[in-house]
Structures are given as C-alpha cells and as structure tokens.
C-alpha positions as CSV (number, residue, x, y, z in Angstrom):
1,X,163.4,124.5,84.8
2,X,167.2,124.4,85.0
3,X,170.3,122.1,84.4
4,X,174.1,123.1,85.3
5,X,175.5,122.6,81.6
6,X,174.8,125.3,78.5
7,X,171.2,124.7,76.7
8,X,172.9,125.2,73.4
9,X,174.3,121.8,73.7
10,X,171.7,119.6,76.0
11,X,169.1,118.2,73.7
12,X,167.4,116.0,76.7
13,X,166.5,119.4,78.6
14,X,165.8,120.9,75.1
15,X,163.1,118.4,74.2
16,X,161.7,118.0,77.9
17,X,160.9,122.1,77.2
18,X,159.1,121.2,73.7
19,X,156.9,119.1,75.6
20,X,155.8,121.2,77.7
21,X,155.9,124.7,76.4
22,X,152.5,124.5,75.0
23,X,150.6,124.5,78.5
24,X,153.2,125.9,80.3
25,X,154.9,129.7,80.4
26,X,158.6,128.2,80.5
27,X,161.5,129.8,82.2
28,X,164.6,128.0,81.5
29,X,168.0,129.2,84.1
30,X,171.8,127.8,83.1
31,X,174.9,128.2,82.3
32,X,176.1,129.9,79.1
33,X,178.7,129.9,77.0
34,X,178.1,133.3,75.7
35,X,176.7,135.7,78.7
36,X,173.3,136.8,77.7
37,X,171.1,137.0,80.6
38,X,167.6,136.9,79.4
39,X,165.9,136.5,75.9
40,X,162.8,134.7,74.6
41,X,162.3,132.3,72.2
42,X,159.4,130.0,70.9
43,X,157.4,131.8,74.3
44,X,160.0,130.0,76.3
45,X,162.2,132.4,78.5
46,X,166.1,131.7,78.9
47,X,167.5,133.1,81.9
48,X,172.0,132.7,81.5
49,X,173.4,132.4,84.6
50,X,176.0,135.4,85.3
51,X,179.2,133.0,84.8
52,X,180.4,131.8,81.5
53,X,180.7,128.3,81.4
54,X,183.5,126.7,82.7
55,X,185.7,130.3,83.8
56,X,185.7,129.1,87.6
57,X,185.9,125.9,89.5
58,X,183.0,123.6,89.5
59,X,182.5,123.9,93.4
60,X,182.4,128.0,92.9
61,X,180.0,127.9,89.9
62,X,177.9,125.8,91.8
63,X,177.4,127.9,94.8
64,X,176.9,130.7,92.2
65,X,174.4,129.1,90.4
66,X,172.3,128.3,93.0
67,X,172.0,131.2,94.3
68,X,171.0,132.9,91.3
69,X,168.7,129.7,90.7
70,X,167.1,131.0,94.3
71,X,167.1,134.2,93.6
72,X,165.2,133.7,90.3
73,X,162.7,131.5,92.1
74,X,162.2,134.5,94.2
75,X,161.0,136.4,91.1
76,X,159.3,133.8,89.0
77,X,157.5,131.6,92.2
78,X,157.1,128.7,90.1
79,X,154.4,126.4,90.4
80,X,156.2,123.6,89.2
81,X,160.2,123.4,89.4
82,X,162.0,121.1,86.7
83,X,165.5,119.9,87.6
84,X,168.0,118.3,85.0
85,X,170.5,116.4,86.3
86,X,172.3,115.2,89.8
87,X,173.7,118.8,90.4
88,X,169.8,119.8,90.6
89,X,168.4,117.1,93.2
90,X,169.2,118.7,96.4
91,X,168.6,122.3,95.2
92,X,165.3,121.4,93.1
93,X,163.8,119.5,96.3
94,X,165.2,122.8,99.1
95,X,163.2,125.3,96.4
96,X,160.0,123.4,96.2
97,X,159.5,123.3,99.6
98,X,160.4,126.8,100.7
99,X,157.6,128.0,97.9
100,X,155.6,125.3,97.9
101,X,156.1,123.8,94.7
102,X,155.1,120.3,92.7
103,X,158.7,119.1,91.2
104,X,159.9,117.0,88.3
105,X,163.2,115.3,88.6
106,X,165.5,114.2,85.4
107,X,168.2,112.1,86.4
108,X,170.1,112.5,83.7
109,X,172.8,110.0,85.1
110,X,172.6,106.7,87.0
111,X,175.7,107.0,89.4
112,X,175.6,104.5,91.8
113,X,178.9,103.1,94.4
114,X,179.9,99.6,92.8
115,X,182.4,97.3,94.3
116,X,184.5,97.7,90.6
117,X,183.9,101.4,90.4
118,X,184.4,104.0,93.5
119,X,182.9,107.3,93.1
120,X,185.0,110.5,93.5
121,X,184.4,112.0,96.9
122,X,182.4,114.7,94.9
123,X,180.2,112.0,93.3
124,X,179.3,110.5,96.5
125,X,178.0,113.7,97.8
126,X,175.7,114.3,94.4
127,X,174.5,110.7,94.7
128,X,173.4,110.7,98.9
129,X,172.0,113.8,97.8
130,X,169.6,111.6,95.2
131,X,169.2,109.2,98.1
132,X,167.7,111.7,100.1
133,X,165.5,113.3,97.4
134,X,164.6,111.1,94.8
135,X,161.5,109.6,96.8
136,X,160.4,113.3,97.7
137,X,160.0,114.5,93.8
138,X,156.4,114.5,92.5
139,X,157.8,113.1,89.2
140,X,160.9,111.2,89.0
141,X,162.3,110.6,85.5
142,X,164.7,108.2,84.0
143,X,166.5,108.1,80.8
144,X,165.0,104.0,80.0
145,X,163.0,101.6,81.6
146,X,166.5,99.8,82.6
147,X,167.4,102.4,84.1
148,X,164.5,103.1,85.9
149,X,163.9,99.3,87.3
150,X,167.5,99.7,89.1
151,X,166.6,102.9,90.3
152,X,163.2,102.3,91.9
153,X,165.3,98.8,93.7
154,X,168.4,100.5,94.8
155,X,166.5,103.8,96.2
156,X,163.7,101.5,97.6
157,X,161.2,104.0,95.7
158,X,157.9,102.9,95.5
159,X,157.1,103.9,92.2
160,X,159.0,103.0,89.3
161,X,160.0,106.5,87.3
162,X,158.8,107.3,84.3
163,X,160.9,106.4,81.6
164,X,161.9,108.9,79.0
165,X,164.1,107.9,76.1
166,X,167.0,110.2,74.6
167,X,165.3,110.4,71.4
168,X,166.3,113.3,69.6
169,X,164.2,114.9,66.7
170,X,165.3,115.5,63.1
171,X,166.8,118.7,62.5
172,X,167.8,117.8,59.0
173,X,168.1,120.8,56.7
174,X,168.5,123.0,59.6
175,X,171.7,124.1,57.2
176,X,172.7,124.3,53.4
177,X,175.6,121.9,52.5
178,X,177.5,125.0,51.4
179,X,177.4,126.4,54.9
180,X,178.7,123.2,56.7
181,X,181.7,122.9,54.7
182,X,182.2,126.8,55.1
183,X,181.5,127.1,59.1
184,X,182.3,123.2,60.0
185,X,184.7,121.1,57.3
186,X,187.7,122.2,56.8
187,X,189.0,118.9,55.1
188,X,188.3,117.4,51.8
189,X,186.0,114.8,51.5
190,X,187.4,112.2,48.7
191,X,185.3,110.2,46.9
192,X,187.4,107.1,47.2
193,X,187.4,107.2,51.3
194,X,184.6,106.3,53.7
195,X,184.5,108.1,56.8
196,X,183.9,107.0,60.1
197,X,182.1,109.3,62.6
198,X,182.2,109.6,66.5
199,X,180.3,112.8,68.2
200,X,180.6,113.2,71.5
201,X,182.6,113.7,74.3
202,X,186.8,113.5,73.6
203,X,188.1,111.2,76.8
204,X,189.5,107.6,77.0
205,X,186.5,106.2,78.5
206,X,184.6,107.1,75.2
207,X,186.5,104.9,73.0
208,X,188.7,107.6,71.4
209,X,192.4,105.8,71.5
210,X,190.1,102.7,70.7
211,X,188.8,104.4,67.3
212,X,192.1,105.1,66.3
213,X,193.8,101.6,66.9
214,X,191.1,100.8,64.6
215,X,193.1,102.7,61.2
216,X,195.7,100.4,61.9
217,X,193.5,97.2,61.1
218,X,191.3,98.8,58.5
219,X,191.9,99.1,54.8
220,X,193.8,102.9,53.9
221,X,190.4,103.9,52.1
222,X,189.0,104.4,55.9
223,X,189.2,107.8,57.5
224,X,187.9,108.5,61.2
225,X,186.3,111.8,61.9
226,X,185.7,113.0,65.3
227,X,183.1,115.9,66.4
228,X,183.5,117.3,69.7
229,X,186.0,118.3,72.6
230,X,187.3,117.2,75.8
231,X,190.3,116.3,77.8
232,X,191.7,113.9,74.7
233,X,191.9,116.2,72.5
234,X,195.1,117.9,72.4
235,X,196.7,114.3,72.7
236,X,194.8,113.3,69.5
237,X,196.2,116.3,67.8
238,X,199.9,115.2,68.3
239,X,199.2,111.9,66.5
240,X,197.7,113.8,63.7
241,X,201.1,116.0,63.7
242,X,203.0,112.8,63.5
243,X,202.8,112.5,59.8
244,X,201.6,108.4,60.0
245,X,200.1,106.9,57.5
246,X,197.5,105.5,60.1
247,X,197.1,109.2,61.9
248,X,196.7,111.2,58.5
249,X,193.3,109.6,58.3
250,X,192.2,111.6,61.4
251,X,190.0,114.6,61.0
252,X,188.6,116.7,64.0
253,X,185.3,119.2,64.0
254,X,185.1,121.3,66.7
255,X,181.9,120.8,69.2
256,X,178.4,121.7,66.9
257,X,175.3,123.7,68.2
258,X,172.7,120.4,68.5
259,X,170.3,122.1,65.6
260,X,173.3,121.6,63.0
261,X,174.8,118.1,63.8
262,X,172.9,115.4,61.8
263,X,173.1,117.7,59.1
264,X,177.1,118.1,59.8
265,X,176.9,114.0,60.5
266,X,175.2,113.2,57.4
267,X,178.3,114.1,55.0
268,X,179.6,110.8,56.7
269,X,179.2,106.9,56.3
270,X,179.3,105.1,59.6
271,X,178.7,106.5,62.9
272,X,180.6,105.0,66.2
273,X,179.3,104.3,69.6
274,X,181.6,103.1,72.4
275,X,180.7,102.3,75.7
276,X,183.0,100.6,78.3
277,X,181.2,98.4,81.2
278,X,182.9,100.4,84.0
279,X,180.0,101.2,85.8
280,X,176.2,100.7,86.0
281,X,175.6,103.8,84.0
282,X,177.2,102.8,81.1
283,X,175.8,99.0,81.2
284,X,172.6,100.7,80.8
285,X,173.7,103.3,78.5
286,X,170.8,105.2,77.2
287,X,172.2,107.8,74.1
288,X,170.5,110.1,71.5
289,X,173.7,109.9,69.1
290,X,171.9,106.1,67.9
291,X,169.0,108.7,66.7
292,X,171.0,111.4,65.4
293,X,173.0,109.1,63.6
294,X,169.4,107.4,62.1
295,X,168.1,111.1,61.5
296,X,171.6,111.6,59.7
297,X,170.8,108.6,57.4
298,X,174.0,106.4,58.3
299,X,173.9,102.9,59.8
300,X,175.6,102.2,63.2
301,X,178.6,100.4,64.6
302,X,178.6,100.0,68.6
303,X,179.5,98.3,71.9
304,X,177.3,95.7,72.9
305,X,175.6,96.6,75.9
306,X,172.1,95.5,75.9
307,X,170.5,98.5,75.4
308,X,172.3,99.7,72.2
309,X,172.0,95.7,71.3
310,X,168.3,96.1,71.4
311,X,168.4,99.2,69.3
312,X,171.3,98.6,66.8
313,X,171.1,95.0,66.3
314,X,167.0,94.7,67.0
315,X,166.5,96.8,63.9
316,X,169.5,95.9,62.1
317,X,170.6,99.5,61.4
318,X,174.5,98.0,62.3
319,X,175.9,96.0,64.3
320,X,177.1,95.5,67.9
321,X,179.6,93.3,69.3
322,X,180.4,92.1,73.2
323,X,183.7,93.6,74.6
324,X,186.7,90.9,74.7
325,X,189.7,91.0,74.8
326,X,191.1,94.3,73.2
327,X,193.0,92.7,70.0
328,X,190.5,90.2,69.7
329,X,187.7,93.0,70.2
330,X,189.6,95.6,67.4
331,X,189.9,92.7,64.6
332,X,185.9,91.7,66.0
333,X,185.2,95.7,65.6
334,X,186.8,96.3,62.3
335,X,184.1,93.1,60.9
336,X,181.8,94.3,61.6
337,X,182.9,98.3,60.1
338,X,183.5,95.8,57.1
339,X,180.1,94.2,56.9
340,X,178.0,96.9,57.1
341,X,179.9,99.0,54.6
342,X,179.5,95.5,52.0
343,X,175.9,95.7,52.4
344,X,175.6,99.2,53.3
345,X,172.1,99.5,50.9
346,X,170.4,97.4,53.2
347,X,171.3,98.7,56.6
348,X,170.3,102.0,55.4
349,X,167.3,101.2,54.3
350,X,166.4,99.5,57.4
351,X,167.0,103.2,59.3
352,X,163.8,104.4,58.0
353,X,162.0,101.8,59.5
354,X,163.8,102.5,63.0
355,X,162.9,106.0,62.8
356,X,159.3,106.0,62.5
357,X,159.1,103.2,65.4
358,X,161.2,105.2,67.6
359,X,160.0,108.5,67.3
360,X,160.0,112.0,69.8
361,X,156.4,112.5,69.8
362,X,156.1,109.0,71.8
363,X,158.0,110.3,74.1
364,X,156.5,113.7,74.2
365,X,152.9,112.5,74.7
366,X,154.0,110.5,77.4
367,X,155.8,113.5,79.5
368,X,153.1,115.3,78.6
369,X,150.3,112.6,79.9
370,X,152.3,112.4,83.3
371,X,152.6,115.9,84.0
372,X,148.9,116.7,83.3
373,X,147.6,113.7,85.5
374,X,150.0,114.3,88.6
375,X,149.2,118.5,88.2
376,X,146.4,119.2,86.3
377,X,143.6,116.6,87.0
C-alpha cells in the first residue's frame, strides 16, 4: 500500500489499513515528516520514504518516490498493490503488471476538466493518467456513491466503484485534558465565550477569510479557532497582530497528529465546514471532519452542498445553508451559528444518534467483503 502524503496525518489510508490488516501482512511506503525508514506497528510495516516531506519540489519527490516505491516492490513482490490517491494511478497500474499483481485503487480526489474550472497543466497529466488506468484496477474505490456514479459515466467504466465513506473512528480519550492544553492550547478558554472551530487545511478556497468576516457580524462572546496550516496562514497571523477587536477573537493550533484531534476539537462548541462550488470535487464533497466533529461531541455548521446537506441537515446535528451572495450568505451563516447555539441541547443530543447510524465498521465490512470476493474466493 502507498500514498504520496505522511501516514501521520491521512486517516482514509489509515482506516483502509485497519481493514485489512487482519488477513493481510501490511506494508505501508510514504512520505514522512520525520525520516524513519522502517518500523512496525499493530503487525503492519511502515516503510518512510528517504525524503522528508515537502524538502524538494513536488516533480523531484515524485520521481524519488517512485523509484523507491519500485524498488520496495522489488523486495516485498506484493500480491496485491494498494494505491491512495491520483499521484498513485499510473505507478500502482506499471507495478502490478510488471509483477503480476491484483490492484486496488482509492481515488482520493475527483478532479475532472470543467468548462468553469481549468486544471493546472500538472493536474491534467494526473487526471489522463486516471483515464488511462482507472478501468484496468481490479478494485476501483471512491470516496461516496456521488462520487462514484460520475466517475463510472465520465470514465465510461463499466462497473460502478465501490463506495467508501470518509468515516473516521472515535479516538476520544486518546489524551488527558491536562496534556492538550500543555502540548496543544496555548490560549485561555473563558467561560463566557463560545468558540468556533475549523480543522483543516489554511487556504482561501477553504473558507478561512470567510470565517473571519464572520466576527464582524457575530456577537463579541464568539471566538474562532483554527487547527491546521497552509498557505493562509501567515496572512491570518497579521490580522491577529492588528490589535482589532474583531481579530483578537482569533486563535490558531498548529496541525494535530489524527489520534489527538477530536479530543483537541472537543474543548470547542461549533465546528465549521466550508466548501465553495468551484469544481465537481467540491459539489460532491465527501469529508471525515463532519465525523470527527460528531465523535468530538459538537454540532455542525456547513455549506450546503448536497452531500454535507444530507448529513448535517438529514440528522439535524446543525445546519447548512446554500451559497449566495457573500453579504447575504455571512448574515445567512451567522443564523444559523445563532440557532444552533439557542438550542444547542438538542443538536447535541441528536449527534449520538448520527454516530451509531454512520459508523466505521460499515464501512470496514464492506472493504473487507470486496477484497475477499474479487481475491480470495
């Protein structure tokens, strides 16, 4: 198995191992933040790739990492080979046939050329490399059934790919309060504020500057806290420098190791979720932060694409609203922030219910169905 981003902080390629560690020997290969080449754990075997994450170009690292990604394939001669993401298509389907292996496919990411939204010349290349592949995998994975229907139309596939949800597990209690305020918050949380919450990745397209308009429309009782890093960052952290009433309210956490964020997330009220309709990939967003939020035990406020709708809204956990016309959409936003925090009682309750309908182990059983019929029968 392999994906081109660090296992610490992937939680899809994380659970498609859980699933399939207990009939398979697992050998996972990528990148690492911290170079440790090899070390078990839970009888699963992570291989780091000799670069640390994000020292050289992205075309470089690549080349790099496949031919370590060969080179272990060499050693291992894998009877099945697992590739995460669109940077593993081309290389996961050149492996499997110079050994002769069955292959799974994740694709992680539905990037497809639209008429609004032109792919980078780099893009392009990762997605004809999915038009070539996709119908060669023995297994071809999507991230919902959404997601899946488009894909099996636009590739022409014959089969529709198995859907498998981003549901993440609970990891609460991972870590003692004590420790999260000592390794993670290094504010003070006042009794008298309720906190906002957005994990994820820092750029504009995420909603960031969108989050902070908010402070200007809500009540001076709301702070905004944001986990993570990215390209926005720095900018955010002039306007906290500022000294503004409105930019005062902004608190940053530094990216968090998957195992400790819902307990990290849980020390907060409401948790955000912003996706912009650029692109067929965020229309059909599919993202596990609406189950670590749940597992974190705090309702959720979102955009209204259809598949958060169906989540959020379905189970009344929060609300959603349609995009409009940004001041219309803020004051539209900020409601609904209101609402939920009125008659917060209720929309918490409602996340247990969520939880135990949406579940990991569905998901699990399911993977774990697929591979078994398609390898083992």
């Amino acid at each position: 198995m392999s994906v081109y981003s660090p296992i610490e902080n992937d939680g899809r390629v994380k659970r498609s191992i859980e699933s399939l560690r207990e009939i398979y020997s697992i050998y996972l290969f990528s990148p690492s933040n911290k170079f440790k080449e090899k070390y078990t754990e839970n009888d699963v075997v992570y291989i780091s790739s000799r670069i640390t994450w994000n020292k050289l170009p992205t075309s470089i690292s690549l080349i790099i990492f496949y031919f370590e990604l060969f080179f272990y394939s060499i050693l291992i001669k894998p009877k099945i080979i697992y590739g995460h993401d669109r940077y593993l298509c081309l290389i996961t389907f050149v492996i499997s046939r110079l050994f002769n292996s069955k292959t799974i496919y994740d694709a992680h990411e539905l990037l497809l050329p639209e008429k609004k939204y032109k792919l980078n010349i780099f893009n392009l290349l990762l997605y004809f490399t999915e038009k070539f592949c996709l119908s060669k995998f023995d297994i071809l994975i999507s991230a919902n059934k959404e997601r899946a229907a488009v894909m099996k139309r636009h590739f022409k596939l014959k089969n529709l790919p198995l859907s498998i949800r981003n549901i993440s597990q609970s990891t609460i209690g991972t870590i003692s309060p004590k420790e999260i305020k000592e390794k993670y918050i290094d504010f003070e949380i006042k009794p008298d504020q309720k906190y906002l919450v957005y994990s994820g990745y820092f750029a504009e397209e995420r909603g960031l500057n969108f989050f902070i308009d908010l402070l200007k429309i809500l009540p001076l009782s709301i702070s905004l806290v944001l986990i993570g890093s990215g390209p926005a960052k720095k900018n955010i952290e002039l306007l906290k420098k500022s000294n503004s009433i409105f930019y005062g309210r902004i608190h940053i956490i530094n990216k968090i190791p998957n195992s400790h964020l819902q307990d990290v997330l849980s020390f907060f009220d409401l948790g955000l979720i912003y996706y912009s309709n650029i692109n067929i990939n965020n229309i059909l967003c599919s993202p596990n932060k609406v189950y670590e939020y749940a597992h974190a035990g705090i309702p959720v406020i979102g955009t209204g694409q259809k598949t958060l709708s169906r989540l959020i809204d379905g189970f009344e956990i929060g609300k959603t609203i349609k995009q409009k016309q940004i001041k219309s959409y803020l004051y539209e936003f900020s409601k609904n922030i209101l609402e939920v925090l009125a008659d917060y009682d209720y929309y918490k309750f409602n996340l247990k219910e969520f939880i135990k309908e949406n579940r990991f182990y569905y998901e699990k059983k399911k993977l774990l169905r697929t591979v078994l019929q398609n390898f083992e029968s």
